[in-house]
Backbone bond lengths (Angstrom), bond angles and torsions (degrees), N, CA, C in turn:
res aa  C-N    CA-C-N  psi(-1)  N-CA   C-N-CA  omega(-1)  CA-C   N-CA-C  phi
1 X - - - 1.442 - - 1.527 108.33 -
2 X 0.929 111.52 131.54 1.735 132.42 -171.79 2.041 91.71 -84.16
3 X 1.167 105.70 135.51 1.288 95.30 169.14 1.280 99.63 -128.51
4 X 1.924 124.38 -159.52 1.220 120.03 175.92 1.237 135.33 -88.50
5 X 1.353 99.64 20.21 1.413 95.95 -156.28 1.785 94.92 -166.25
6 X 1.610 92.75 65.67 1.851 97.44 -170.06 1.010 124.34 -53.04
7 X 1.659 116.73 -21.91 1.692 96.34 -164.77 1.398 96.70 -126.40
8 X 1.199 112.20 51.55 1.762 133.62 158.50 1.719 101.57 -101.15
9 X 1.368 114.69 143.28 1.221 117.40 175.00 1.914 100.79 -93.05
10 X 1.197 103.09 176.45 1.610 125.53 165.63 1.649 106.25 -36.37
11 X 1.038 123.59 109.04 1.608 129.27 172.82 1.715 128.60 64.52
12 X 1.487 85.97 23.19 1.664 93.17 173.85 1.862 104.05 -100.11
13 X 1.164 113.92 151.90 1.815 108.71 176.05 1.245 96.33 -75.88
14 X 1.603 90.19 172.42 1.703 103.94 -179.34 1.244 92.47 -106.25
15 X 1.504 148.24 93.42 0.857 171.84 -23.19 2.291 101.61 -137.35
16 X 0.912 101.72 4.91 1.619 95.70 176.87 2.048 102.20 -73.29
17 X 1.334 90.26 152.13 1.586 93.26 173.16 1.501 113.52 -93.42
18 X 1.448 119.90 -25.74 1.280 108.47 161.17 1.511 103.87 118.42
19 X 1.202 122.38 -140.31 1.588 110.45 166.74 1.423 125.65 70.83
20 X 1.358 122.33 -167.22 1.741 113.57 163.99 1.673 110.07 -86.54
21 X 1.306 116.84 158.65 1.507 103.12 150.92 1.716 94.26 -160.58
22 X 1.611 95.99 -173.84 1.612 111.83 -146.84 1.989 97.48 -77.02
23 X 1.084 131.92 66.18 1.313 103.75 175.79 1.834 97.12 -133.28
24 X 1.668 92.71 178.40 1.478 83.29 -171.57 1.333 130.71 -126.58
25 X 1.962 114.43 146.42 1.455 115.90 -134.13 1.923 90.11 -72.31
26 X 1.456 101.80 179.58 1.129 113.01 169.51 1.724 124.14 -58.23
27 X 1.153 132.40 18.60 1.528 141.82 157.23 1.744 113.13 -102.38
28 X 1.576 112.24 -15.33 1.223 111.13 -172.43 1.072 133.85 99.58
29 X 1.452 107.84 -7.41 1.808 105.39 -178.74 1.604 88.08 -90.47
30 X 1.760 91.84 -172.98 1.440 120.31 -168.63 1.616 99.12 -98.86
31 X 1.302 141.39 45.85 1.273 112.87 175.45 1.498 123.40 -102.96
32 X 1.301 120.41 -172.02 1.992 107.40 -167.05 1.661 90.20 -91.81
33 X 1.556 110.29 116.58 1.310 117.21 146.75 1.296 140.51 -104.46
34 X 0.923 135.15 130.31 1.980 128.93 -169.10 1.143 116.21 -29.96
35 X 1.430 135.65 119.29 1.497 122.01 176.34 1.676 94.39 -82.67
36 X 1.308 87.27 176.83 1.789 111.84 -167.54 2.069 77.75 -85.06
37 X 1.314 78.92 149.23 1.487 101.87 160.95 1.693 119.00 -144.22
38 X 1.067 105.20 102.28 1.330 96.83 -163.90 1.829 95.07 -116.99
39 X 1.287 111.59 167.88 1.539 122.34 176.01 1.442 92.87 -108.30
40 X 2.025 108.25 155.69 1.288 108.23 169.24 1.496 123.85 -124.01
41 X 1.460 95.03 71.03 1.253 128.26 177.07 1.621 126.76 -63.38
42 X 1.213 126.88 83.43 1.067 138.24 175.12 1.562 144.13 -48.94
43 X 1.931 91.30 -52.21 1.573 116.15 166.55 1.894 109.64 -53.76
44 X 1.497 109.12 161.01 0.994 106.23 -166.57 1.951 96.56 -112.39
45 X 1.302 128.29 165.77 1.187 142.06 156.70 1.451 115.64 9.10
46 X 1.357 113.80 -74.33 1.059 164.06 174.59 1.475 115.78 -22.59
47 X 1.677 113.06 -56.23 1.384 133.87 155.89 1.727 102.10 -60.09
48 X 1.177 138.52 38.78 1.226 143.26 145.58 1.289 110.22 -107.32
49 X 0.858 126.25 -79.86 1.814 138.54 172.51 1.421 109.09 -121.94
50 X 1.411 129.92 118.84 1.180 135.76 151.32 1.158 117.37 -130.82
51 X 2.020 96.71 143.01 1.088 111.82 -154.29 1.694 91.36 -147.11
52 X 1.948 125.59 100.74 0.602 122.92 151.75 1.618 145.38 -14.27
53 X 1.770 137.06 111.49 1.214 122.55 157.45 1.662 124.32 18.74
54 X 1.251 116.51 131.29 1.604 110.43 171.89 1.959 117.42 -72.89
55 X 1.156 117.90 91.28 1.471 108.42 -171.95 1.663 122.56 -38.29
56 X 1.014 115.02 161.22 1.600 107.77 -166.98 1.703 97.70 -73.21
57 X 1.039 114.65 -34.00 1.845 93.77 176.35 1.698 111.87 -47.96
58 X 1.474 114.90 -27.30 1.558 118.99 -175.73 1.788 100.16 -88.13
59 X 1.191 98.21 -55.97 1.814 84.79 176.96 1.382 118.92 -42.62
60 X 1.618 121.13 -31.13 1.530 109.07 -174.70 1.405 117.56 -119.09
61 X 1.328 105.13 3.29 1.438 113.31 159.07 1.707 105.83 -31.15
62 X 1.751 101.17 125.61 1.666 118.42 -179.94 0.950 119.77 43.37
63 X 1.719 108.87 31.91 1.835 116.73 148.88 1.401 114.41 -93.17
64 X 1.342 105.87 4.13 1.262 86.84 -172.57 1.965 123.84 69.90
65 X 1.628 110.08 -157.73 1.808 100.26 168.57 1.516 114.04 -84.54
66 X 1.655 116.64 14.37 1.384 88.75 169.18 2.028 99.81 -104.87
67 X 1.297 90.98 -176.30 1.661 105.27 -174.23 1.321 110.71 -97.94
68 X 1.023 133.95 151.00 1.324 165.87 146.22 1.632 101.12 -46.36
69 X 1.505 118.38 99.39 1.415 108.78 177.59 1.371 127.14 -133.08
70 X 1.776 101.98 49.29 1.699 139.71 -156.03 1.341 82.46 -88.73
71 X 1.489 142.10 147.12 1.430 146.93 167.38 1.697 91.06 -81.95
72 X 1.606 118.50 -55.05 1.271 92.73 -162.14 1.835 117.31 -100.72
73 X 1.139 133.61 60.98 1.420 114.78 -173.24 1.255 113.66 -66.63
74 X 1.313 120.94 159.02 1.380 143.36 157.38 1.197 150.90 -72.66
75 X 0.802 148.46 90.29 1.634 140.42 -139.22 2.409 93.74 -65.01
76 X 1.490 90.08 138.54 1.134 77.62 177.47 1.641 139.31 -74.83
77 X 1.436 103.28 6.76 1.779 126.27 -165.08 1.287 85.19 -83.43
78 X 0.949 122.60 -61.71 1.330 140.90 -133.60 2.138 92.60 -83.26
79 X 1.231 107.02 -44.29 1.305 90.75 -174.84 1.575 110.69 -94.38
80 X 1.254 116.96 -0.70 1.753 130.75 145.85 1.735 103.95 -48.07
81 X 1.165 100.00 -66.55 1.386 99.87 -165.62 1.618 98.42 -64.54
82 X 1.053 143.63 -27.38 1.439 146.15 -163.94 1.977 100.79 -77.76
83 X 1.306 87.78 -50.25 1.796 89.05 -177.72 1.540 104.27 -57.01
84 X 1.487 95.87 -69.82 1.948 98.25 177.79 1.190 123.94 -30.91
85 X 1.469 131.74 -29.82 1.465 145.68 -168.75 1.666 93.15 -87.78
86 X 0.672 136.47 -66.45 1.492 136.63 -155.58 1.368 120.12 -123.60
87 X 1.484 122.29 24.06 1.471 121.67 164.78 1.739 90.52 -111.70
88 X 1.331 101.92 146.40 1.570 96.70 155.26 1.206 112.41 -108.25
89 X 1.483 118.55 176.74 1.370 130.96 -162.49 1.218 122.50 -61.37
90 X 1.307 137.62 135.26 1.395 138.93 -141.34 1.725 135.58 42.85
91 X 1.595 96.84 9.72 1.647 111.61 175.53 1.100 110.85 -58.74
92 X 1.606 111.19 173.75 1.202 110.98 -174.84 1.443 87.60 -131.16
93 X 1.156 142.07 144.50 1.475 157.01 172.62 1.732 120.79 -80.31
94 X 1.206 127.20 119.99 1.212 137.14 -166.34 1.420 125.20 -101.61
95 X 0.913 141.52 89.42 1.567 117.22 -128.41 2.246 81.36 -137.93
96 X 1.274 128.99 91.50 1.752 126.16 -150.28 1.467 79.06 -106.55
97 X 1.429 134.86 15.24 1.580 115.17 168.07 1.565 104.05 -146.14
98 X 1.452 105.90 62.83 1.255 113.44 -170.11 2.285 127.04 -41.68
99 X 1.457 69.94 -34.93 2.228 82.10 -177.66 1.707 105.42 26.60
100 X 0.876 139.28 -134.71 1.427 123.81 -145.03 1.590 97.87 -115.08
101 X 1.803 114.65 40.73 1.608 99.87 141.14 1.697 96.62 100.27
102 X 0.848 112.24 -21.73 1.928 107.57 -152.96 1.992 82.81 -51.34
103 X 1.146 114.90 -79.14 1.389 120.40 -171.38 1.444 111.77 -22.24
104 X 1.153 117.37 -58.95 1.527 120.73 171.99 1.203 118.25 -61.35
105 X 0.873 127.96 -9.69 1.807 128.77 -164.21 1.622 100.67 -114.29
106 X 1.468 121.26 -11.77 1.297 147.78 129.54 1.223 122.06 -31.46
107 X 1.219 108.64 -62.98 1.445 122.76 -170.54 1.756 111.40 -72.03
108 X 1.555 92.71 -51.00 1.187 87.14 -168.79 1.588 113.94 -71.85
109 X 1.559 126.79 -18.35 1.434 122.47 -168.55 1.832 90.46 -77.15
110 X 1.147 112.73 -22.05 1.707 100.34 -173.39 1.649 89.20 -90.43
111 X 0.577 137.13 39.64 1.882 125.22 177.70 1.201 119.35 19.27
112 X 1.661 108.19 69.62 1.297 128.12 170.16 1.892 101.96 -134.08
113 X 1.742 81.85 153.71 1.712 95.32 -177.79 1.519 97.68 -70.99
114 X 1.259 105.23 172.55 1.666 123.29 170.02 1.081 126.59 -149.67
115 X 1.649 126.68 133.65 1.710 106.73 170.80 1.765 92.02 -118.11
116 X 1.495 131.44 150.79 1.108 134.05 -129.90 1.762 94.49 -163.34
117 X 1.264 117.65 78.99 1.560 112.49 169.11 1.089 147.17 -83.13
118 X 1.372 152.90 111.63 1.594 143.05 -149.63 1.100 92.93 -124.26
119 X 1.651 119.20 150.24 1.111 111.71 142.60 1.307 138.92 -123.17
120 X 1.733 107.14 40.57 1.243 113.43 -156.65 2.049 83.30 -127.61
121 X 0.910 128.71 125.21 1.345 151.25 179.38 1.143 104.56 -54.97
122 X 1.539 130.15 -54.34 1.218 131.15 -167.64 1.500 109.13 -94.63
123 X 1.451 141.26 15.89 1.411 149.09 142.87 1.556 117.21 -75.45
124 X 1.843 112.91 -23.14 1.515 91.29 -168.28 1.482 100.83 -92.06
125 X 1.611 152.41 12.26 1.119 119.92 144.70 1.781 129.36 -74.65
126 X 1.307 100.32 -8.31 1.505 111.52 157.01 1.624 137.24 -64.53
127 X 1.783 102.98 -37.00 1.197 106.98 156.94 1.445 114.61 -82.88
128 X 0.914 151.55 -50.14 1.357 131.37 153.75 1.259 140.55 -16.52
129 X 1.422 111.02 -55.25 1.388 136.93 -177.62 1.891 87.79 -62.20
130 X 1.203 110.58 -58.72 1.951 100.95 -160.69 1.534 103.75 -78.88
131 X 1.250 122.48 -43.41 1.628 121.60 155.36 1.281 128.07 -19.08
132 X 1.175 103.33 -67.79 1.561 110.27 171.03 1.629 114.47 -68.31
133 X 1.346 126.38 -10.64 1.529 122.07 -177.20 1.146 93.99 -112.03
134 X 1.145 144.79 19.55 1.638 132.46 178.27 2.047 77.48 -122.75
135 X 1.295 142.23 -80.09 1.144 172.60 150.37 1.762 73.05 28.56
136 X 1.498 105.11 -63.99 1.842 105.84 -143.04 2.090 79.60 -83.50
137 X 1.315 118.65 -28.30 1.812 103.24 167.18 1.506 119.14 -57.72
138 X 0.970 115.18 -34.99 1.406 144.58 -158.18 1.863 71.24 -71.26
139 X 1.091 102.08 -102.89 1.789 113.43 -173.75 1.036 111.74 -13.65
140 X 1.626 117.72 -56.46 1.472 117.44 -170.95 1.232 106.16 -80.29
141 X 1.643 137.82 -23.88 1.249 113.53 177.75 1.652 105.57 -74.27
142 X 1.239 127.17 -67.74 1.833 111.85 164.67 1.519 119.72 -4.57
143 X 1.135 120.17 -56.93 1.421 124.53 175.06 1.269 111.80 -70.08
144 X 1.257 136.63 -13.34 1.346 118.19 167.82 1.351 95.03 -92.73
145 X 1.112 137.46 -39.10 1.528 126.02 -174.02 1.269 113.24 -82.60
146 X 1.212 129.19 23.13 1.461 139.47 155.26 1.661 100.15 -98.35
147 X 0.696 105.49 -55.23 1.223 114.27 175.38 1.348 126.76 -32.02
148 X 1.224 103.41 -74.90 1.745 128.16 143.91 1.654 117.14 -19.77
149 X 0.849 90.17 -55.01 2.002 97.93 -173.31 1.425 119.69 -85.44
150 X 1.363 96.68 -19.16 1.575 117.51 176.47 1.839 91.13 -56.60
151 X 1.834 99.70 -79.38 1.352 113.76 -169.43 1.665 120.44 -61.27
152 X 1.408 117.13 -6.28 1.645 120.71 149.84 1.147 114.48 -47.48
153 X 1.929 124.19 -58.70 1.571 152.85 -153.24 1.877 78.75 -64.99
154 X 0.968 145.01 -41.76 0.897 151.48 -132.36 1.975 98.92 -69.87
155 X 1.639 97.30 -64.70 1.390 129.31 -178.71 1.724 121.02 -73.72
């Protein structure tokens, strides 16, 4: 993406200081209005956290042989990292457009409660189905990191 101001890098200004200065508002007089201060930021969102598509082994994780046939899933990192960011400790996660679970399956790998609403009938054996297969990861990753800390105690 071409921006306005090409040969500015990622989060430098395009050279105004910002502040008031002398020009004049849309009626025509001379009085001090805010100039624009804008950055000429090119990079997109993305260069914050990116987190590739959920691969189809994750879309059908604890379906079993049928498919996962949610238009939008979620990669599950990504909505880990989403709970951690904005639940606080002992929260419970609210998730009023449940579709095939990613949020909850979020919740549950960070060991947080969830309430999870759909209103489409034929999505909630999907949230179930990935709930319960992230739920029993969830378990087993704890158990390796018990595990782990056990054999630290060791030294």
């Amino acid at each position: 993406m071409v921006g306005l101001f090409p040969n500015t890098k990622s989060g430098e200004m395009n050279g105004k200081q910002g502040g008031f200065g002398n020009s004049q508002n849309v009626y025509g007089s001379n009085s001090r209005i805010p100039e624009a201060v804008s950055y000429a930021d090119s990079g997109s969102a993305a260069r914050f956290f990116y987190q590739a598509k959920a691969s189809r082994a994750e879309r059908n994780a604890g379906m079993g042989d049928a498919a996962n046939g949610h238009p939008t899933i979620k990669p599950i990192a990504l909505m880990r990292y989403l709970v951690r960011l904005v639940t606080p400790p002992n929260g419970i996660v609210l998730d009023p457009f449940g579709g095939s679970g990613s949020t909850a399956c979020g919740a549950v790998m960070e060991g947080m409660q969830f309430v999870t609403i759909e209103r489409e009938a034929e999505y909630i054996p999907i949230i179930e189905a990935r709930v319960a297969h992230w739920k029993a990861e969830a378990e087993s990753e704890a158990a390796e990191k018990k595990k782990a800390d056990n054999q630290l105690k060791l030294f």
